[in-house]
C-alpha positions as CSV (number, residue, x, y, z in Angstrom):
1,X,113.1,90.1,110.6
2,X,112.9,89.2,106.9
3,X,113.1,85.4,107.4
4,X,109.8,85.9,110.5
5,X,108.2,87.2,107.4
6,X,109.1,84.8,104.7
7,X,108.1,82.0,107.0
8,X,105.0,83.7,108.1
9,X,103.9,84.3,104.7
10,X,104.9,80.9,103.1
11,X,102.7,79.4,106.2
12,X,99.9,81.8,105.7
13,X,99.8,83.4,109.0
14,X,101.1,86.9,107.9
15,X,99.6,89.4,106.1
16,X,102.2,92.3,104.6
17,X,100.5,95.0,102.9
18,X,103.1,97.1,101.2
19,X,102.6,100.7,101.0
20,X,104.7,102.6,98.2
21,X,105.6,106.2,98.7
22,X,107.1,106.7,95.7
23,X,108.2,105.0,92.5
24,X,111.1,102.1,93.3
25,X,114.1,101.9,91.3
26,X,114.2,97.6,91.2
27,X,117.8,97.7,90.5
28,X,118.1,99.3,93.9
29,X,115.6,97.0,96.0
30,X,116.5,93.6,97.4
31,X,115.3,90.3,96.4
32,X,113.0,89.6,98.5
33,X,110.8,93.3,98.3
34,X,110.8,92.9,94.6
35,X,109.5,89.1,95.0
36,X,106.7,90.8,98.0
37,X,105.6,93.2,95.2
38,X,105.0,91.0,92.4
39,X,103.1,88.2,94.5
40,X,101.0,91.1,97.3
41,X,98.5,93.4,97.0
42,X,100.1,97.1,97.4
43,X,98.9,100.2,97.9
44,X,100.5,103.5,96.3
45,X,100.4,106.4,97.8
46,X,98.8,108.9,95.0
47,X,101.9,111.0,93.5
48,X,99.4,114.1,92.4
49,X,98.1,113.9,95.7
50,X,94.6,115.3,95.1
51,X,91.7,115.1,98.0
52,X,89.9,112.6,95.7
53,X,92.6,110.4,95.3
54,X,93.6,110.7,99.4
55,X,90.7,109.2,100.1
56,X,90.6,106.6,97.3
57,X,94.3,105.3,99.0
58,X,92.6,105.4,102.5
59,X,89.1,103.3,101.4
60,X,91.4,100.8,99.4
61,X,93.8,100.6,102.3
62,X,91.1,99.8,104.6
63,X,89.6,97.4,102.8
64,X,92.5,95.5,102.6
65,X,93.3,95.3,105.9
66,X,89.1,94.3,106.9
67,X,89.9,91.8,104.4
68,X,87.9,92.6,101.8
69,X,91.1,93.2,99.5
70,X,89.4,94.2,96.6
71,X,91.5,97.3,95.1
72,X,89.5,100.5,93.1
């Protein structure tokens, strides 16, 4: 699966939009996620969880996905 995705990204065709649950150890992740994190946009998912932020992660997730992958 990972190489579909390395060449689908490196020929432009692909868009991944990583969506963090939690906080990653980077000692613990493999090469390639760490590389996807530093070069994509990403969404986190809020750790306080409030109903404001909710729906902040769902607009910005949206938006990046319409393509208009500008992040609040």
């Amino acid at each position: 699966m990972f190489l579909g995705v390395k060449s689908g990204l490196a020929e432009k065709r692909l868009v991944v939009v990583p969506v963090l649950l939690e906080d990653l150890d980077k000692t613990l992740v493999d090469s390639f996620v760490c590389t996807l994190l530093h070069t994509t946009t990403y969404i986190a998912w809020p750790a306080r969880g409030t109903s404001t932020e909710i729906e902040r992660f769902w607009k910005n997730l949206s938006r990046v996905i319409s393509g208009r992958r500008r992040i609040q």
